[in-house]
N, C-alpha and C positions, 0 to 999 in steps of 0.2 A: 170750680173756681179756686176754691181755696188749694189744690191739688196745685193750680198752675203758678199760684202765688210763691208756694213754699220750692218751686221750680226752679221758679228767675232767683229767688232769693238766694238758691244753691249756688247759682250761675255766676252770680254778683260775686260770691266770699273767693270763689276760686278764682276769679280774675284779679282779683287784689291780690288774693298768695302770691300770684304769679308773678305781678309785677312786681312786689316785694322785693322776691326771690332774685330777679334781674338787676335790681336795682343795689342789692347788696354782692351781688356779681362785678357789677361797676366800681364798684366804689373799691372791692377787694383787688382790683386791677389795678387803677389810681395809685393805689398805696405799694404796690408793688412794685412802680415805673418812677414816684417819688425816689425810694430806697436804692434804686440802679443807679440812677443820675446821680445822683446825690454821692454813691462811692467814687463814678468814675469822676467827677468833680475834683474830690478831696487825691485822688491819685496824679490828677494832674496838674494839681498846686504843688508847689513845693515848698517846702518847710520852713519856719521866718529865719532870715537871716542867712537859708540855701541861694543860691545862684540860680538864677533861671535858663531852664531848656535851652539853650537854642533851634528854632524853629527849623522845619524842614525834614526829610527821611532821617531816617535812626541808620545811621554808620553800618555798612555789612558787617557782622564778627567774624574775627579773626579764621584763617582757617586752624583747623586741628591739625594737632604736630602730632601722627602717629608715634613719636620715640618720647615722647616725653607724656602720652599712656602706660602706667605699669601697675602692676600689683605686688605691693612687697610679698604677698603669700607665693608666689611660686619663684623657684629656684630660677634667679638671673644668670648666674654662669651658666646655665645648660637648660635654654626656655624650653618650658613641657609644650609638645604638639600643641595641646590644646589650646594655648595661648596664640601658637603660630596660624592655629585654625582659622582662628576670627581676624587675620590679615594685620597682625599687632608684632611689632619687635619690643622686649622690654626695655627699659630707660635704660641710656650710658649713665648716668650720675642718678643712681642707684645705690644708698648704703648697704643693700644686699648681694651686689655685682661685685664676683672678682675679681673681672676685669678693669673696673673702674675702680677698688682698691689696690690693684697693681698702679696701675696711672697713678694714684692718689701718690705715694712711695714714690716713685718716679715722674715726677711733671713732664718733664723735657717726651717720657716716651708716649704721651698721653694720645695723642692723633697717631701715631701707628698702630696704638692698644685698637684705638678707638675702628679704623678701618680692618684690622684684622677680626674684632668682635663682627662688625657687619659681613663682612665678606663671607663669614664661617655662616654666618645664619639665613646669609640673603637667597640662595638657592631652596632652601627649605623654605621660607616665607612664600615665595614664588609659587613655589611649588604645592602648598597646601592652598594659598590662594585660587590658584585656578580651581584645582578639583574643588572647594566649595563653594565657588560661584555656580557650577557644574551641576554639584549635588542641590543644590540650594532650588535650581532648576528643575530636574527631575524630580526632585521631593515636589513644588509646587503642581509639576503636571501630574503628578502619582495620584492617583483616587482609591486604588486596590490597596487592601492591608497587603502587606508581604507576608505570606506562608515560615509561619518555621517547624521546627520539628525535632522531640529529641536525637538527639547526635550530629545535627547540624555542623559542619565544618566554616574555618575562615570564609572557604574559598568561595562555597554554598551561599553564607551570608552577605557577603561582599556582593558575588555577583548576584541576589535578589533582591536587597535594596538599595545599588548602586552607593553607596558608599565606599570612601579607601580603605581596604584591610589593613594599612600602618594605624590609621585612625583609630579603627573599633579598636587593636591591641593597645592603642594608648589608652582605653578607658578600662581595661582588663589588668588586673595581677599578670606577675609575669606566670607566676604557673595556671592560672587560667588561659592565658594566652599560648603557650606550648600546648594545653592540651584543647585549647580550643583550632589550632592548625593538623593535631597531629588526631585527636580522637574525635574532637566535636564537642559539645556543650550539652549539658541537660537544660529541661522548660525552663526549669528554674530561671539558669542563669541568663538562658537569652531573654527570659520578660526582663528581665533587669538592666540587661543589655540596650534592647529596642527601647525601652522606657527612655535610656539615659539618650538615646540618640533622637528621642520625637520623634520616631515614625509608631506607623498603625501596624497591626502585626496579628494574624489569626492562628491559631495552634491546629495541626494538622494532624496526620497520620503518615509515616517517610514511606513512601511506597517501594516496596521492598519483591525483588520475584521469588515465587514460594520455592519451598528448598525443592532439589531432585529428588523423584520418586527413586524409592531402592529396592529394588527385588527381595521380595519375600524370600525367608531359607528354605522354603519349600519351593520357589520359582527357581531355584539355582541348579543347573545340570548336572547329573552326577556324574560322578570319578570313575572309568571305569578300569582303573590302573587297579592293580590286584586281583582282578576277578576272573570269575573261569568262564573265557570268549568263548562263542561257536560262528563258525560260518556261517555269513547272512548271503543273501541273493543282492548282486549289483543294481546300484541305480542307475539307468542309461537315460541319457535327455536326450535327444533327438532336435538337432539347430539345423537353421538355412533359410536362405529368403522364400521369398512366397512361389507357390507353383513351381518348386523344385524335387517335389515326389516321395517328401517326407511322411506323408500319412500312407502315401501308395503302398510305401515299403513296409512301416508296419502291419496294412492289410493285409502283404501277403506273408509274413511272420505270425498273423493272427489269424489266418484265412478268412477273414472279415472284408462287407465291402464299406467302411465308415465316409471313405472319401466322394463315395457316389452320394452319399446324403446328404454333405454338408449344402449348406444356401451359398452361392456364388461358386464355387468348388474349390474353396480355402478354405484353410482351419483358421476357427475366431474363437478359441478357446482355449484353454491348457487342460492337460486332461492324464492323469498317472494309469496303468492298468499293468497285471503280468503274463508273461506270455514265460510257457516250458518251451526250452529250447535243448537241446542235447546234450548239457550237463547237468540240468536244472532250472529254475525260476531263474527268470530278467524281468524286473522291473522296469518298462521303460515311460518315461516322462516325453508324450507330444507337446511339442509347441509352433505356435501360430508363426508365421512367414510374413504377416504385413505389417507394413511400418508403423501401423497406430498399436501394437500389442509387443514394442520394445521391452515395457516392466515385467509381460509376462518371460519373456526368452532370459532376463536377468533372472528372475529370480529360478526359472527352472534350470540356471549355470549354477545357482548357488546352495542349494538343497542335492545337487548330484556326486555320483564316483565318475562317472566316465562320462564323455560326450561324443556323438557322431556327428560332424561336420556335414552334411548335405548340399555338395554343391551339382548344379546341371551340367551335362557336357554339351548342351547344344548355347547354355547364358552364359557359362562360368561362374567367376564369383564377381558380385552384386552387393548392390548396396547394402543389404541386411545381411549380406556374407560378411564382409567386412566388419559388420557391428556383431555379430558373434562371434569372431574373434577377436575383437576387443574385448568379450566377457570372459571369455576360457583364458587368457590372460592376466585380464584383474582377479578372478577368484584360482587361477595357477588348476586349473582341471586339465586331468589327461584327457586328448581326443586321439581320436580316430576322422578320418579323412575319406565319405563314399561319395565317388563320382558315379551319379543317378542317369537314366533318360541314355544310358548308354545304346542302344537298339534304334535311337532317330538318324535319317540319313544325313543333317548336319550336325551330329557329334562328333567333339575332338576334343578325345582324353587327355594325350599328350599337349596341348594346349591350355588343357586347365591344367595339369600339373605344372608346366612352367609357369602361369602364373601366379599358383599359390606362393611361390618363388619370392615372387614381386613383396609379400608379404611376409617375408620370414617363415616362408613352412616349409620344410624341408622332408620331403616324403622319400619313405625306404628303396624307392626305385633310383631315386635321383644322388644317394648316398645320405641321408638323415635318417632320420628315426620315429618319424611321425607316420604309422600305418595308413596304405591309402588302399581303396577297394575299390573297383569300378564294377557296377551294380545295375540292372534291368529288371526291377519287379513288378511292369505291368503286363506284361506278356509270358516273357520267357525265365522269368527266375534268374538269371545271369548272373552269378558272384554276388547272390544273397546269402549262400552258405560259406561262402570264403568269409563275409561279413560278418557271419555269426561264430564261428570261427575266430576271425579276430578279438571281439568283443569277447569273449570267454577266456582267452588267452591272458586278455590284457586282467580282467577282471580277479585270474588266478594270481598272477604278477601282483595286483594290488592287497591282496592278503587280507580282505575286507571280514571285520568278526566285532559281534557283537555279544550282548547276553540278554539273552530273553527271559531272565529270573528277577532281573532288578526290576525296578520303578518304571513303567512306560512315559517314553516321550517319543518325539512327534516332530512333522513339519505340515502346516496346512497348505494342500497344491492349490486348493480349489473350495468354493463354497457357494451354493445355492441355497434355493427358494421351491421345493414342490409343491404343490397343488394336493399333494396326498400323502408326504412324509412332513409337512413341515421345512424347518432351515436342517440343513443337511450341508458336511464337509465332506470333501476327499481329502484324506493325509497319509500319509508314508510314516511308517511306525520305526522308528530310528533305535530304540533299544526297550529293554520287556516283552512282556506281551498284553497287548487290547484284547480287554474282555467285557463283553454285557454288565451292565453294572458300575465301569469305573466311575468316575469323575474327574474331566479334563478340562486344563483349567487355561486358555489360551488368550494373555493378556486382558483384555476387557471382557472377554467373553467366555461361558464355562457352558457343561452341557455334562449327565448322568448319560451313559451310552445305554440307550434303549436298542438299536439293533445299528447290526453293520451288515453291507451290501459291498459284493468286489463288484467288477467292471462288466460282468452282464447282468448287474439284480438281482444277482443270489444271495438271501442271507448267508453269512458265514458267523461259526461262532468266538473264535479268536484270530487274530493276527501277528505273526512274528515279527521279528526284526525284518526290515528289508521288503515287508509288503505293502500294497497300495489299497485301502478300502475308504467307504465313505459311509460315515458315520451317521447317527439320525439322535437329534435329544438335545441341540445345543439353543440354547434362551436368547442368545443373537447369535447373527452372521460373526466367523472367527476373520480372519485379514488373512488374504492368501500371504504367505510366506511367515507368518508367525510361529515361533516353536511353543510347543505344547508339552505340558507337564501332567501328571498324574496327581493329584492332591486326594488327602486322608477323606476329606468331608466337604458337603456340600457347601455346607455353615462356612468352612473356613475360606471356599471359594469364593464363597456371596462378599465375605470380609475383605479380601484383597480385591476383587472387582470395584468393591465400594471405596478403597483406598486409591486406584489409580483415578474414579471418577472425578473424587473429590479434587483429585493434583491436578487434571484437566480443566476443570469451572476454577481452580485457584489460579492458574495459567492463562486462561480467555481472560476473568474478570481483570487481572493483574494487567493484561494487554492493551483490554479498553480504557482502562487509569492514565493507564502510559501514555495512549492516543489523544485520550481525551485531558491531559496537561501538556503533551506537545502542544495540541492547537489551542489551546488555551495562552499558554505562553507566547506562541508565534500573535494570536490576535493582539499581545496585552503589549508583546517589542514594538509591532506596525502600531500602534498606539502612540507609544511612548515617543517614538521618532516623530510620528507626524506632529505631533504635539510640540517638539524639541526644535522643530525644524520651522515650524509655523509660531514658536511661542509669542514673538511680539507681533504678529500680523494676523489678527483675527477673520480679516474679511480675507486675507489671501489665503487661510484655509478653509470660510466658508466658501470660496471661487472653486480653489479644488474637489471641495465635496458637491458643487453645484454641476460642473463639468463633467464629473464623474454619472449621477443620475444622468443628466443630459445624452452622455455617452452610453448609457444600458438604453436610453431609450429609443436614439438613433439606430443602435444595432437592433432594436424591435421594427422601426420603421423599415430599415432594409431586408429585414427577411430576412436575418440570420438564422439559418434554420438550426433547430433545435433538436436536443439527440432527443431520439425511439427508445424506449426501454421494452423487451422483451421478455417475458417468464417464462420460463422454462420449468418442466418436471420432469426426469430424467428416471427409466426404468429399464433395466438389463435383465438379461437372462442370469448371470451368474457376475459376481465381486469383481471378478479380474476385469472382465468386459466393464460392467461399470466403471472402474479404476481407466481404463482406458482411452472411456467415453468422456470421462470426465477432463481427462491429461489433456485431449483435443479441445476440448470447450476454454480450456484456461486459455488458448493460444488464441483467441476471437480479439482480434481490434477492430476498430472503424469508428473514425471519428464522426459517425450519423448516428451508431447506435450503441447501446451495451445491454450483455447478455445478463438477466439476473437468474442463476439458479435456483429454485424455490427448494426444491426437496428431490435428492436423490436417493434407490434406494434400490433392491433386487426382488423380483417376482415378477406377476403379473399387474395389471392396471384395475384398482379397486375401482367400486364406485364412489368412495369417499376422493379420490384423486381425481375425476368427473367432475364434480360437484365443487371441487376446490378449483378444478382448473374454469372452469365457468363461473366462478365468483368474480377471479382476478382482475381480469383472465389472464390465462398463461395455455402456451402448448405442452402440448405431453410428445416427448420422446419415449420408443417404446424401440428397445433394441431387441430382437430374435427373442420378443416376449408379446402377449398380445393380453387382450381385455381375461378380467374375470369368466367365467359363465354367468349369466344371467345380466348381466354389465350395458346399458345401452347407450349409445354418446347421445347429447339431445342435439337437435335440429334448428338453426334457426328459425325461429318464429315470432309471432306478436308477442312484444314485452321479455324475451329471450335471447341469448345469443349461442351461438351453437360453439365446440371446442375441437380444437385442431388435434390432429395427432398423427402423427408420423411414425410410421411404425416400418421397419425392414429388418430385414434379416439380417443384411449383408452390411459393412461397417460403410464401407466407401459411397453407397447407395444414399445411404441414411443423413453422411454430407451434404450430398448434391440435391438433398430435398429440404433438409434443413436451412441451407446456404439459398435458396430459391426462396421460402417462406419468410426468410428474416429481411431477404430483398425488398418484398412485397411493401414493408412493413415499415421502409429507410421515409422519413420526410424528404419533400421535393428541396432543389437547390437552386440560386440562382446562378446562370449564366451569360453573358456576354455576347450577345450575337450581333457582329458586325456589319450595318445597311450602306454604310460608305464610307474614301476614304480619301481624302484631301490634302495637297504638300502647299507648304508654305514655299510662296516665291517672293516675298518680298515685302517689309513694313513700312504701312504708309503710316507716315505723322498725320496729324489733324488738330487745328490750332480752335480753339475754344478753350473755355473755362472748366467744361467739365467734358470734354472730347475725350473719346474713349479711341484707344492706337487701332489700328485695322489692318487685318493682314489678308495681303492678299496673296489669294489658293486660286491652284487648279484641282477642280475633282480628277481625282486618278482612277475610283473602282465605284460601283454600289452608283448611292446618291445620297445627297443631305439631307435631310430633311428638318427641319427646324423643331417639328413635334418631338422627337427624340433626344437622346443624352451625348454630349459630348466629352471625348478628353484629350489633354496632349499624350501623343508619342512623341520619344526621342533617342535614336542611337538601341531601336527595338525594344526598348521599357518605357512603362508609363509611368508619366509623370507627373500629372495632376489630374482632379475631375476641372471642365470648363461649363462655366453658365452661358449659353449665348443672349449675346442682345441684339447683334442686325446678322443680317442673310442679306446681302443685295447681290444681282448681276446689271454690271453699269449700275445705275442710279433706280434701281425699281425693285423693291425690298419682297423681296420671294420666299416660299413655302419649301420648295425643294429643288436641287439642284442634280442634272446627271451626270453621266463620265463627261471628260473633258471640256466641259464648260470652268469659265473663269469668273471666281467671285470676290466678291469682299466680306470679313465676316470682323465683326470685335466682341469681344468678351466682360462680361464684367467680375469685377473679383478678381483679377488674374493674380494665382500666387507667384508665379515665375514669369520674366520676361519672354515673345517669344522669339524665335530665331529661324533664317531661311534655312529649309531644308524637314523640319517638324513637320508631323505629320498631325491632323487633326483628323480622329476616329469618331464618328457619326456610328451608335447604337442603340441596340434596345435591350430589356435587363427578359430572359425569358426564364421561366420555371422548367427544370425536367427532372425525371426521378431520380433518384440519389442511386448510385453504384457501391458492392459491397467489395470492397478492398481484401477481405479476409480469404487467405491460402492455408490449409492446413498441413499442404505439403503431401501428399501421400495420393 
């Protein structure tokens, strides 16, 4: 009890506090609405013996006289910008205006002082006006600091935070201001700068492309002026379009059958090897004949002494004839001219010689100067010796001499991938000589020569000037057609390697900056405008931005179909091929899908590229290269998905499966297919309040049917979608209508009036698979 007593009695004090509390809350309220009233009182009395108010609105004040605002601080004869900025002319009656102490001296001339003073300044008042109503704008819409950067220029500043460059130099010294047009400005001065102009401002980094890489003095070719030359063995490149008997003939110069082997019976590769011919060593450079291995037929024009033209006598000259002599032109190489296939019963020599005519080739029968040969090396040898023959002749005429004592260099024809040597090149030794041991140092990639192989797998232990082997020992793939150097040390290789790496990740990174402040910029201009263009109408740019979603969402309702992305992993027998394969894949368009290549590279197919291509997923392209040993593709199954790969030999093959596969893969499209098709003959009125016009059609094809879409045609293009609201034949409102029946139909919504003669097209929207547009040409 006593517990509950000393309870209430808590209960009791604190409800007194409380009201205390409130009560001196009141009162301190009181006293503070006494003190209000009581000023505004005493303000609207007025003082004894003042005159009283007159009752009613307080008189508008006067407006402000722009000329008769001035500051005697700035120079009136000649008003600073900055005055002119804030839309102000200074005072004519002015004791610091010359002009107005000119007037003073002279009364009489004082209203001409006075309109010559305006007239000189009103162009510039105008003028600064507008642009800061402008800026004043764009400053309001701006939320971004604007970027600066030391060495920032006028022109930079200006146009980043849309300000006038006459402006910013009026807040500059004059020698700030020349060398802020001509050099740029340090951080310093532009914080000082931005500061004086109220804007927001973030200090940056000036994105800058990193300098050129410069060849080491050990990458520089040597001089071989002074030195004591010896005869080297020619290099012959062998050109002509495809199936025109360029491998034939060096088989039977090699007594080898290579052309029986190859996959499709074309050459897909480039390939250096030498053959003794009856003075000595020829060097000759095969190259491929199909239109997708252009870069290899350049680069084996530009690594050669002499070239053999290969034309057929039963084709002539051809497409890829013609592009070989566009290269033996560009790099200015001697050729020679064999007319091949001479032994088929529709050969006619004399008709490819006047052709080559057509071409500027002027062959020694016809009175020029250009060797021509006509040649049979699948059968009967026919004027293959006259051919070699020539080629030696020419080659002594060229007086080709090197020195095999100096420094070895190089050109790479070729470079793979074995299974049992490792990354392996073919190169042609240009001057020195290659020996086991050196160290070769070819652009990004170097390699200690562990052994060398000529052109049937023999090791060999050195190479002179003018030969073709292929090396074994290189730490990556070299780039066919790169020239190579001989370097002191391995150390000093690894160092420039590391050097050009470094200029290449300074150059990507440099690029994606680049990319990544174009779109940046592009986002923050579409900003700026829309903002500029909408600034006073709120809701008229939340309409636009509403219209906008509305319209991503329509084009989801209709079906726009949506591109396919494809992956791809991309594996060749050898560099060039790859190069090749890859030159085809950049030419892919199709507005259904796009090609993304994952990883391209030379060898065989690991099982890490399995495993990756089943993650993605992606296909595997597998050019005249096949799986590992041991390598198994997985299968679809439960919880699984199995991985594609297309593997051929043949380049053209490996298209037409690829081109099939990416088919498969296109999203379905919508189509248009026409159920009927009805001409307007004639608009009937119809008088009500909300009567909708009726026109009346005969069916011409198909039928109506009301469940379906309708639209106008006119003059063969369409011109609206139409909503239907009646179908009647006579007065009895129908489902569907056949040919030559006569109806009545009206529309609602019509954007366009209609007219006698229109067609109105009765459809249905169908899905069919999507088509692949892409030709690769070849």
């Amino acid at each position: 009890m006593a517990a509950l007593r000393s309870c209430s009695n808590t209960m009791c004090l604190l409800s007194s506090c409380s009201a205390a509390i409130w009560l001196l809350k009141a009162a301190w309220l009181l006293v503070r609405l006494a003190r209000y009233s009581s000023a505004a009182f005493c303000a609207r009395c007025p003082p004894p013996g003042a005159a009283a108010e007159p009752r009613g609105p307080a008189p508008a004040p006067p407006p402000p006289n722009r000329e008769e605002r001035w500051d005697s601080s700035l120079s009136l004869a000649d008003p600073n910008p900055e005055w002119l900025h804030v839309g102000m002319l200074p005072a004519w009656r002015s004791p610091d205006n010359a002009w107005w102490a000119a007037a003073a001296a002279d009364p009489g001339e004082e209203e001409d002082l006075a309109a010559q003073y305006r007239a000189k300044w009103a162009h510039r008042l105008d003028k600064f006006s507008e642009q800061s109503v402008s800026y004043l704008a764009r400053k309001k819409a701006e939320h971004r600091p604007v970027h600066i950067f030391d060495g920032m220029t006028l022109g930079e500043a200006s146009a980043a935070c849309k300000v006038p460059a006459e402006y910013m130099l009026s807040l500059l010294s004059d020698e700030d201001g020349m060398k802020f047009m001509k050099e740029g400005l340090d951080t310093t001065s532009l914080i000082d700068l931005f500061t004086k102009l109220d804007i927001r401002y973030r200090i940056v980094r000036k994105l800058l492309p990193p300098e050129p890489y410069q060849p080491q003095p050990e990458e520089q070719p040597i001089d071989l002026s002074g030195r004591k030359l010896t005869p080297r063995p020619p290099i012959v490149t062998i050109l002509g379009h495809v199936d025109h008997g360029k491998t034939t003939l060096l088989d039977y110069l090699r007594k080898t059958q290579v052309a029986a082997g190859e996959a499709g019976g074309i050459t897909q590769r480039i390939g250096a090897f030498s053959v003794t011919l009856g003075s000595g060593k020829v060097t000759f450079i095969d190259t491929p004949g199909h239109a997708a291995f252009g870069a290899m037929r350049e680069r084996g024009t530009q690594m050669t002494d002499l070239v053999v033209l290969i034309v057929a006598a039963d084709d002539g000259v051809m497409q890829q004839t013609v592009q070989c002599i566009h290269f033996i032109r560009q790099f200015n190489v001697p050729f020679i001219v064999a007319i091949t296939k001479t032994d088929k019963p529709n050969a006619d020599v004399e008709f490819v010689e006047y052709q080559l005519q057509e071409f500027d080739i002027s062959i020694e029968k016809l009175g020029g100067d250009v060797p021509c040969v006509a040649v049979s090396a699948l059968k009967t040898g026919q004027g293959v010796q006259d051919l070699v023959e020539a080629v030696e002749s020419y080659a002594e005429m060229l007086e080709l001499k090197s020195d095999k004592t100096c420094r070895t260099e190089g050109v790479v024809v070729e470079s793979r991938v074995s299974e049992k040597y490792g990354n392996l090149a073919t190169l042609i030794v240009k001057t020195g000589t290659l020996s086991k041991g050196q160290i070769l140092l070819c652009k990004d990639a170097y390699c200690k020569v562990l052994s060398m192989f000529d052109e049937n797998g023999e090791k060999v232990k050195k190479a002179e000037p003018g030969t073709a082997v292929e090396v074994m020992g290189w730490k990556s793939l070299p780039n066919p057609g790169d020239y190579l150097v001989n370097i002191p040390s391995e150390k000093r290789a690894r160092q420039i390697v590391s050097l050009r790496h470094k200029y290449k990740d300074d150059l990507k990174a440099y690029e994606a900056a680049l990319e990544s402040e174009r779109l940046l910029a592009a986002e923050r201009e579409e900003y700026e405008q829309e903002r500029l263009n909408f600034a006073g109408n709120r809701h008229q740019l939340r309409t636009i931005r509403i219209l906008k979603s509305l319209t991503q969402k329509q084009n989801f309702k209709r079906r726009v179909p949506q591109k396919a992305t494809v992956n791809l992993m991309v594996r060749a027998d050898v560099q060039g091929s790859l190069e090749a394969l890859l030159d085809i894949l950049e030419t892919f368009s199709s507005h259904l899908c796009d090609l993304n290549i994952l990883s391209s590279s030379v060898g065989q197919v690991t099982q890490k590229d399995v495993e990756l291509a089943k993650f993605l997923p992606a296909k595997i392209i597998a050019f005249n290269t096949d799986l590992q040993p041991g390598v198994e593709m997985p299968e679809a199954g439960e919880g699984g998905r199995s991985v594609e790969m297309i593997r051929e030999p043949v380049i053209y093959k490996l298209m037409d499966r690829l081109k099939d596969s990416v088919t498969a893969e296109l999203p379905q499209v919508e189509t248009e297919d026409e159920v009927g098709r009805a001409e307007v003959l004639k608009l009937i009125k119809v008088s009500g309040k909300d009567a909708l016009p009726v026109a009346g059609c005969r069916v011409k094809s198909g039928q109506l049917n009301r469940a379906m879409m309708f639209k106008l045609e006119r003059d063969g293009e369409d011109i609206c979608d139409l909503k239907l609201d009646t179908l009647k034949h006579f007065k009895n409102s129908v489902s569907t209508l056949s040919v030559g029946k006569e109806c009545g139909i009206s529309f609602e919504e019509l954007e366009t009036d209609l007219e006698p003669g229109d067609q109105i097209v009765c459809y249905q929207i169908k899905m069919i698979p999507g088509t692949l547009e892409w030709d690769p040409k070849f």
